[in-house]
N, C-alpha and C positions, 0 to 999 in steps of 0.2 A: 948264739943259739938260744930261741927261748925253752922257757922249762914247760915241762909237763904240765903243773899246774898253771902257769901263767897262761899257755896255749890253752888249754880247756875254760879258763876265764874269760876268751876272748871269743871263744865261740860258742860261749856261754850270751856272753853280751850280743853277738850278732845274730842266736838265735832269737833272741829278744827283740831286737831291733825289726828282724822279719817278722816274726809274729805284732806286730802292731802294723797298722792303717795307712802304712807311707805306701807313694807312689814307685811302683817299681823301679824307676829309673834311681830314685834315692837309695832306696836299699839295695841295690847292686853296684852303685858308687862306693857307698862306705864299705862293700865287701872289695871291691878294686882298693880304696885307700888303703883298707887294715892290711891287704898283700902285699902293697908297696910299700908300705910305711914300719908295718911292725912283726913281717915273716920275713922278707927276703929283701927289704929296702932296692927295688929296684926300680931301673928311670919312669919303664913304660907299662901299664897293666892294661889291657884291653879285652870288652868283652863285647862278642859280635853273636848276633841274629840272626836265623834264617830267612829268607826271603822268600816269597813264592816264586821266584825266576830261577830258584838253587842258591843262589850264590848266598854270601854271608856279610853283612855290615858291622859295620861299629856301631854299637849303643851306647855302651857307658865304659870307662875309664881314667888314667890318668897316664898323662895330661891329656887334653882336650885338643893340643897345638903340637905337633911335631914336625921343625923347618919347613912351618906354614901350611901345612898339611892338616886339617882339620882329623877327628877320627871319626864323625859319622858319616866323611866322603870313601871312606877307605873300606872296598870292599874284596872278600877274599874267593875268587873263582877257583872253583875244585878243578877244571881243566887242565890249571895252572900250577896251583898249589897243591902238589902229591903229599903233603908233610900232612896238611888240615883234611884231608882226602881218607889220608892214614886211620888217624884219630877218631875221624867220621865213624868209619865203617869198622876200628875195631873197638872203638870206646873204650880207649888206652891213653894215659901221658905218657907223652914223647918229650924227653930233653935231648937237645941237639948242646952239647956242649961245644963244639967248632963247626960255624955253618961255614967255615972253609972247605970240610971234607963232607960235606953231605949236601946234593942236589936235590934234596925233597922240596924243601922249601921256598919258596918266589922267589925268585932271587930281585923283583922289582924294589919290593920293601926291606929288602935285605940289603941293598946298595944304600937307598936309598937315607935308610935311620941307619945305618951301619953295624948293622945286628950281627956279634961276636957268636953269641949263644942265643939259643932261643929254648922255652919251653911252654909247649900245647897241651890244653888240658881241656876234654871235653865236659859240656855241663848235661850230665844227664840224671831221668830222675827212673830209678826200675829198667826198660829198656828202651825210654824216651830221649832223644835227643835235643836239648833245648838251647845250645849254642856252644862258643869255642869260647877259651882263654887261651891269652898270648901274652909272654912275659919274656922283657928283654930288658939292657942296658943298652943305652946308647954310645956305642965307640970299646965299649970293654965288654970282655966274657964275666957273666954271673958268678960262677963257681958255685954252681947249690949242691946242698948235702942234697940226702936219701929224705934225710928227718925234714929239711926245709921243703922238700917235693911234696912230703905226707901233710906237711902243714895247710899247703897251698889247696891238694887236695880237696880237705878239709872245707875250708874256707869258698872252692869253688862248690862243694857238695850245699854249703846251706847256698849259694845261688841258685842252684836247681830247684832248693825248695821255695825259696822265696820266686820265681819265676813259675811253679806249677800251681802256687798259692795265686800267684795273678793269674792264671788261666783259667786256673778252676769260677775264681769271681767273675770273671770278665762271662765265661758259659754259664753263670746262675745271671748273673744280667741279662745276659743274650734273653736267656729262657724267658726271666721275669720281662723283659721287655715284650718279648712275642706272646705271649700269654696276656698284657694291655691290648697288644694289637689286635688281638681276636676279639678280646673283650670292648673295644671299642666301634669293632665291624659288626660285632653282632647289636650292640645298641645302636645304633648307626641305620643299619638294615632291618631291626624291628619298628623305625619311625618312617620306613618308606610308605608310599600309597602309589606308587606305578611301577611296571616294571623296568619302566626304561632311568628311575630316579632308581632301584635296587643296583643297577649294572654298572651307574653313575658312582657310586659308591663301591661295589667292588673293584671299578678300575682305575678310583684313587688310591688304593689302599692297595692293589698292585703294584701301582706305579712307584706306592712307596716305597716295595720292599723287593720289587726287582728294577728300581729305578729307571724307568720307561714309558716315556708316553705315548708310544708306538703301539695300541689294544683296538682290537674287534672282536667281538662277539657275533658269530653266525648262526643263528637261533633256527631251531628249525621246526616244523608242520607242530602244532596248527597256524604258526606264524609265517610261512609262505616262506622259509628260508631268507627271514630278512636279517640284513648285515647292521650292526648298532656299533656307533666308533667310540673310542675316549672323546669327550667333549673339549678337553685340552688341544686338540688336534681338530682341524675342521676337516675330516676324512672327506674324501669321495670315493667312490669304485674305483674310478680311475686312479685316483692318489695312491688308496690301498694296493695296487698292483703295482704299482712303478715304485712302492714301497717294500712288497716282494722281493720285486727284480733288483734293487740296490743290495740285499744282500744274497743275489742266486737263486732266489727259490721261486717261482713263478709256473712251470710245468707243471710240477707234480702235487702242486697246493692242494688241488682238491684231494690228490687220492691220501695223502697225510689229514684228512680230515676225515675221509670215510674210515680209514685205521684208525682211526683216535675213539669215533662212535662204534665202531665194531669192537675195539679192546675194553673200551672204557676206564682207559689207563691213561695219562698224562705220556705227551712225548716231547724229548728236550735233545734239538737239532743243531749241535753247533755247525756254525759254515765258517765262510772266509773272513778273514779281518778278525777272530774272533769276536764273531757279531751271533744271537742266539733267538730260535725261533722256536718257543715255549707253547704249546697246541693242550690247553687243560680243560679235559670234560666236565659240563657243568649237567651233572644225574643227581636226582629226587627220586626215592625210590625205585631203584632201580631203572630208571626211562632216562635216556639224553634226551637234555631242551635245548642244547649246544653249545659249541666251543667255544673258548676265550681264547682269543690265538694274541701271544704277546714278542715282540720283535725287539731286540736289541739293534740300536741303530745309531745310537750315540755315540758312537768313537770309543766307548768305554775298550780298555784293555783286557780285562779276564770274561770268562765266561759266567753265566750263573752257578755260583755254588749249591750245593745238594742241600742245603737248610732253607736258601734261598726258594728252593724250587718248593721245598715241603710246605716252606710258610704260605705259598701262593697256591699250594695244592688246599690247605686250610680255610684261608680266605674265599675261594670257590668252593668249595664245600659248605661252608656257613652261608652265602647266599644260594646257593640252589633252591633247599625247602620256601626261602621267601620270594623268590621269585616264582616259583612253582602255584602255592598260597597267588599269589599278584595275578600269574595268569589265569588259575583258575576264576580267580573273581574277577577281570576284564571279561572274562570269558560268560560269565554269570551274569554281569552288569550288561552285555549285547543281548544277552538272549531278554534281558527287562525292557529293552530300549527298544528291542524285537518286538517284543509282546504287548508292550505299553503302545507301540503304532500300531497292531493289530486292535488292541483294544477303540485306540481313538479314532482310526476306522468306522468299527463296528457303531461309534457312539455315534461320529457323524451321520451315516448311515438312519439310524435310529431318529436321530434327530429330524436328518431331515424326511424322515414321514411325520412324524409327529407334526412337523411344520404344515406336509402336506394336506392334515385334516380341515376341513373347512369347519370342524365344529370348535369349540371353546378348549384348553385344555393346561390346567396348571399343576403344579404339584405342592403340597405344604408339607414341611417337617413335624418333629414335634411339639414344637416352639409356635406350631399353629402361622409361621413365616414360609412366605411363597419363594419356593428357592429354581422356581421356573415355569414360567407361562407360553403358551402358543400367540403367536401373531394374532392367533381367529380368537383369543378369548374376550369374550366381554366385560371390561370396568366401566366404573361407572364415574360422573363427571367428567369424563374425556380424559382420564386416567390411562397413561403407557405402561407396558411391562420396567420399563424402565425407574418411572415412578415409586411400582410398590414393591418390587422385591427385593427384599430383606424386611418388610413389614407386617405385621398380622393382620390376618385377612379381615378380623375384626374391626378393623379401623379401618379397613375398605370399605366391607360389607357389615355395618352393624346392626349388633343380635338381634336388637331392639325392632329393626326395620321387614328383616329377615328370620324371622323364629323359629322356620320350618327347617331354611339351610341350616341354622345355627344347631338347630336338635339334632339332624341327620348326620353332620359332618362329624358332631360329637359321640353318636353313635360308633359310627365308621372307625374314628379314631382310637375308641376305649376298647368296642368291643371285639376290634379287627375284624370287621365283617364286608362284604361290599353291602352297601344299600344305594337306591334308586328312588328315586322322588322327583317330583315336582314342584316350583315353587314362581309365584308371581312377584316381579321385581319391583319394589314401592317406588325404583329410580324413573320408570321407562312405561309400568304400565305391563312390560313382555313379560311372556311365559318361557319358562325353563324346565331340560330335564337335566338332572346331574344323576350321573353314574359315578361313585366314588368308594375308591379302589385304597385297602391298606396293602402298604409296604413297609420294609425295615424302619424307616427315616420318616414313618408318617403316612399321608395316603394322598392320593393322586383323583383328580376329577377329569371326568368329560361332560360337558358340559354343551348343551343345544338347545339352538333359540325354536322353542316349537310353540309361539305365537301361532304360524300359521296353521300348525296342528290342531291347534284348541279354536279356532273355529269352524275347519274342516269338521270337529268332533261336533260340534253347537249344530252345525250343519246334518249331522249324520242324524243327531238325535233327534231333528225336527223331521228327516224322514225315514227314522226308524224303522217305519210300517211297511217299508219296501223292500221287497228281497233283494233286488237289484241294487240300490244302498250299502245292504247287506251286504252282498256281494264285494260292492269294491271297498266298502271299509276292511274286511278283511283282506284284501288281496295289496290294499296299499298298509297298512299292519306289517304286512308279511315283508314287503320293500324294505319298507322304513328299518325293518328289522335284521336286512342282510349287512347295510354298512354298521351298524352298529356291532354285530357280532364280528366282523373284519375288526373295527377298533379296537375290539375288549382282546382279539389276540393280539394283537400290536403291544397293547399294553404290559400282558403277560409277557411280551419278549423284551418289551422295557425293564421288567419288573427283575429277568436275573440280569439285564446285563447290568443294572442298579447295584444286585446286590455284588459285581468285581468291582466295583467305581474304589469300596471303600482300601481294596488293596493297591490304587495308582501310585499313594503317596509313598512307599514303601521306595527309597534308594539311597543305593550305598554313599551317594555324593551329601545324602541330607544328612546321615550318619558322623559320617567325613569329619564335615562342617561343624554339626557339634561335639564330638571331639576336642576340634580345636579350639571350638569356643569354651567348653568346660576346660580346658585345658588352662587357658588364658583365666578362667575369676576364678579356676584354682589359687592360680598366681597371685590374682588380687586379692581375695580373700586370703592369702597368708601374709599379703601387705599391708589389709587391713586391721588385719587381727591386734586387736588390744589386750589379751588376755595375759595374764602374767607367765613366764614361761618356765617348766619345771628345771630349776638352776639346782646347781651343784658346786662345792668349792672345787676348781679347778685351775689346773697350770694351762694357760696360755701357750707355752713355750712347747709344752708338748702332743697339743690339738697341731701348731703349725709344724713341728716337724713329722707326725704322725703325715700330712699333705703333702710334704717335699718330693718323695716317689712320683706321686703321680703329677707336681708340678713338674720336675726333672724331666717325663716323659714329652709331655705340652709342650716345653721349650725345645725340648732334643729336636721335638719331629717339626716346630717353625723355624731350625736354624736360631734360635735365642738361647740367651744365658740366662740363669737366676743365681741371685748372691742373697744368701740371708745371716743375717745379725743380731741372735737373742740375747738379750743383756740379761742381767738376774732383776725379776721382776716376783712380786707379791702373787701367790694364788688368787684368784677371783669366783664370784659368786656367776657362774658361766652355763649355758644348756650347750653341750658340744655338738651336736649334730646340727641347731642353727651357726655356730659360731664357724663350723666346717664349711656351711652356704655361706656366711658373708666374705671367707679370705676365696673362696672357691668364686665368686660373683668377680669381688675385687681384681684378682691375680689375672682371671680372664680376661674383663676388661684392657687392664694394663698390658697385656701378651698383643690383643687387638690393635691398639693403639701404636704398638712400634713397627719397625724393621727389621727384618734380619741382623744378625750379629748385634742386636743393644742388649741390655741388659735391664733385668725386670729385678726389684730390690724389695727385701719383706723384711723389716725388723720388728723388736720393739724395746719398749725401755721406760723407765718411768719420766714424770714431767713432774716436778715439785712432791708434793706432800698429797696431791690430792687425784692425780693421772696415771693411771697405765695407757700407755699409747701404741697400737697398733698404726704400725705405716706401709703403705704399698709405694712402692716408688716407679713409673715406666720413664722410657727413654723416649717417648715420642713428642709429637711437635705442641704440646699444649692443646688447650682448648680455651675456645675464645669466651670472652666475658658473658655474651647474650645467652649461650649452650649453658653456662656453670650455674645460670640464674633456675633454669630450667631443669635439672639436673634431678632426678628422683618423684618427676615428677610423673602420674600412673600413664602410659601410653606413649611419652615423649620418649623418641629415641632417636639417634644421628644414624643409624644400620639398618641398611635395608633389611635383611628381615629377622629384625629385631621383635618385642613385643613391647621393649621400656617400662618394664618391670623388676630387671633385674634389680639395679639401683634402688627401686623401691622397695624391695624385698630387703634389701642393705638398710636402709633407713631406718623399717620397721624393727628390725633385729634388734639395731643399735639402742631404738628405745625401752625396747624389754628390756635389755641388759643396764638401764643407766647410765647410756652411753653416749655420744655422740658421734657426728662424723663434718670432719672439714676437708674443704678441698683447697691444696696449693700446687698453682699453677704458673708454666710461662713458658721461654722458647726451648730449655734445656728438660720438659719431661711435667708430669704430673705425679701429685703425694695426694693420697685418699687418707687420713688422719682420722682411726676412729680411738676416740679417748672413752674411757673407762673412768667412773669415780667411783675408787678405788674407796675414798673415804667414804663416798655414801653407801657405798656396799657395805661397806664394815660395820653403820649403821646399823641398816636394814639387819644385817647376821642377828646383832645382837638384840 
């Protein structure tokens, strides 16, 4: 028997052991060994798990082998086993000292190891149940004292704790993990620009967290009740029904969606096969824009758990507002495209009277450049509209030749006024009348050849003396003066729809566009950037594991591993938020470049006397010779929609910091090697 003190010594040490960063299955190993080895020295220690199906398995023990029986096959049904049933439900140790006179116990595994004696001890932690112990000798009865029972006890009490200590971590993981996942939906869904790339994202980000690519979206008015599928899945109507009906639900589909937008509550339908039909309202302010209806259909075994469904009630929640946002601007951007064809309408329209005038008719900006001429207007040398616009009129018509247009139009121009004049053209000989009109952009002419005028007048004046004369000079005056005044309102109705022209160019797509192009010689310009960068003595060692979290994440959700290896390495002269872009550029890259299950590798370590060496290691197939020549260079990239920048941004970095970067490549994986000179830092410090 041990003593007092030795026993307090050993669960002394085993509380120890819990409290430090091993994998549960270790720390409830060495609590199985210390029972069998140095409280009751007995053959078998075994301790089993709950299952979701009820029943109880083997996890950790000793031995591992009993007459070839493994122990994590070995599971224990409450049906069967009234003894572990017992213990369940009154979370009590049971010693069975002669499993000859007591039927509680299986008698499967009782034959089986030839269990004399047994004793059950449940592991529980307050009024939790976290698994069974079972202790037995093989072929002989135990004989345990009272004091050896309490020991055991004991021993199984720090397992509860060290099993409630792993649950607790495993649900701040959970958490920390779901809290990425939002965080990455929400950035994800602020770089959308359509609604239908917003839905594209929230039903990968489903799919990831109720595993399913069985999604539609049935959006409804102003959108005409239209149906949008996961893009993983090449849906049709037809498909989407007969995807219904594989797991029963096909009748009553619609009226489960008119409840879903009258509650405005998420509904969660298990059916047959345990197969689950997830109906989650997507509301903005209060208004359903419609449902995301998500189908389990995979074969999977359980149904969605209640975390499962919150996280996906989350994930739709965070896109609504931005989809909302998306459609009001589709919605914005039709009514431009509306009003932009009513304008160019109206222009053609405009235009073509303008055309219809048989008199002359251009327009000049400020810049004194003709930025639109009529068919009827007169140049001179045999001069087309084609010829002179974009030119100064003055180099059509010069001052020199022309003194009178040249002063008037200047008038016109300075003082905003209309003026009217006459003027003989040195080219032809003809008489001219111009009417010339200011607008925003400059002033506008009409322009007529009234050659025949001006001798009609030579005419008049020679017979003056006649009332008759008289007579029809004014009565042809008064003609000549109807279509002119038709013109001058024509003009005035050119003159506002001139002044909408300058709001055409006004859309969200030009917006868009530069965006993305600022967005891009953002890039560049921090690729180019030469500037010295404000550095700091820093550890290396703990910028990259400061990143391992949210590497951790990266890899979890492509199915990859990371393995990192920090040697002890000299502090450096470091700026940490670029140094954070370069293993951040890096690590991605490499996560890119492999498969499933490889493994992506970050160390570093020093290189002689002169090197600190950051290394990325991936698992993929290499890259070829012509691509590594190319490599960092502004635009080149092997990813479709890439910008081939990143790597340059890498490059840039390296050089601030006095560093370099090599690439080692071939069929088993690539190493991006950025060395540090560690010595010429230490320089510069000093």
């Amino acid at each position: 028997m041990l003593s007092e003190q030795t026993r307090y010594s050993r669960l002394a040490n085993i509380t120890k052991i819990i409290n430090t960063k091993l994998e549960l299955r270790e720390v409830l190993q060495r609590v199985t060994k210390a029972i069998s080895e140095e409280i009751v020295q007995c053959d078998s220690v075994g301790i089993y798990l709950p299952q979701k199906d009820g029943t109880f398995r083997g996890f950790a023990g000793k031995p591992e082998v009993i007459n070839g029986i493994t122990l994590d096959t070995q599971v224990i049904d409450l049906e069967i086993d009234l003894l572990a049933r017992e213990v369940i439900e009154t979370q009590k140790t049971i010693y069975i000292p002669d499993t000859s006179k007591d039927n509680r116990p299986d008698p499967r595994p009782v034959k089986a190891f030839k269990i004399k004696s047994l004793l059950v001890l449940p592991i529980a932690f307050g009024h939790e149940l976290f698994g069974l112990v079972f202790l037995f000798d093989y072929g002989t009865p135990m004989n345990l004292t009272e004091s050896e029972i309490q020991s055991v006890q004991a021993y199984v009490n720090m397992a509860a704790v060290a099993i409630q200590n792993a649950n607790n971590l495993t649900q701040k993981e959970d958490l920390i993990s779901e809290k990425q996942l939002l965080l990455n939906v929400t950035r994800d869904l602020s770089m959308c620009v359509s609604i239908v790339e917003s839905l594209d994202i929230c039903f990968f980000y489903l799919g990831k967290v109720l595993d399913s690519k069985s999604i539609a979206a049935h959006l409804l008015d102003p959108l005409e009740k239209t149906t949008i599928f996961s893009k993983d899945y090449e849906w049709t109507q037809a498909g989407w029904v007969a995807n219904l009906k594989s797991i029963g639900i096909d009748q009553n589909y619609e009226t489960m969606i008119q409840e879903v937008i009258k509650t405005k509550h998420i509904s969660s339908i298990p059916n047959v096969d345990s197969k689950d039909l997830l109906m989650i309202p997507l509301v903005s302010m209060g208004e359903v824009l419609g449902i995301i209806a998500v189908v389990n259909v995979e074969g999977k075994a359980d149904n969605y758990h209640k975390s499962q469904i919150q996280l996906a009630q989350s994930i739709v929640d965070a896109t609504a507002p931005i989809f909302s946002n998306l459609l009001y601007m589709d919605q914005l951007e039709n009514m431009v495209e509306e009003r932009t064809s009513e304008l160019a309408a109206a222009n053609e329209k405009v235009t073509s009277v303008i055309e219809s005038i048989t008199d002359g008719f251009y327009a000049l900006n400020k810049e004194w450049e003709f930025i639109y001429l009529n068919k009827h207007q007169y140049l001179p040398q045999n001069k087309t509209a084609e010829d002179v616009l974009g030119k100064n009129i003055w180099d059509v018509f010069p001052k020199n030749l022309d003194t009178v247009m040249y002063k008037k139009l200047h008038r016109a121009m300075s003082d905003r006024v209309t003026v009217q004049f006459e003027f003989l053209s040195a080219y032809n000989n003809y008489w001219f009348e111009v009417v010339a009109y200011p607008y925003d952009e400059g002033i506008c002419c009409l322009l007529k050849n009234i050659t025949e005028k001006k001798k009609y007048e030579e005419e008049l004046k020679r017979l003056s003396s006649l009332d008759l004369i008289g007579q029809m000079a004014a009565g042809i005056s008064h003609e000549i003066r109807n279509p002119m005044t038709t013109a001058r309102g024509f003009l005035q109705l050119l003159k506002e729809e001139d002044e909408l022209d300058k709001y055409n160019g006004y859309f969200n797509l030009m917006i868009e566009e530069l965006d993305r192009a600022n967005s891009i010689i953002t890039e560049f310009l921090s690729m180019g950037n030469t500037k010295t960068s404000d550095l700091e003595m820093l550890d290396l060692n703990l910028i990259i594991h400061g990143i391992i979290p949210l590497i951790k994440i990266d890899t979890l959700n492509q199915n990859k591993f990371i393995q990192v290896d920090t040697k002890d390495i000299p502090e450096l002269l470091l700026n940490r938020n670029e140094i954070r872009q370069l293993i951040i550029n890096l690590y991605r890259n490499g996560l890119e470049a492999m498969g499933t299950g490889k493994v992506l590798s970050i160390s570093t370590y020093k290189e002689n006397e002169n090197y600190v060496v950051l290394a990325v290691r991936d698992q993929g197939e290499g890259i070829r010779p012509e691509i590594v020549e190319k490599l960092g260079t502004p635009f080149y990239t092997t990813k479709d929609n890439g910008t081939g920048l990143g790597l340059g941004i890498c490059y840039a970095i390296a050089a601030r910091h006095n560093a370099k970067i090599e690439i080692q490549t071939g069929l088993e994986g690539t190493t991006f090697l950025v060395k540090f000179n560690y010595k010429k830092m230490n320089k510069g410090l000093l």
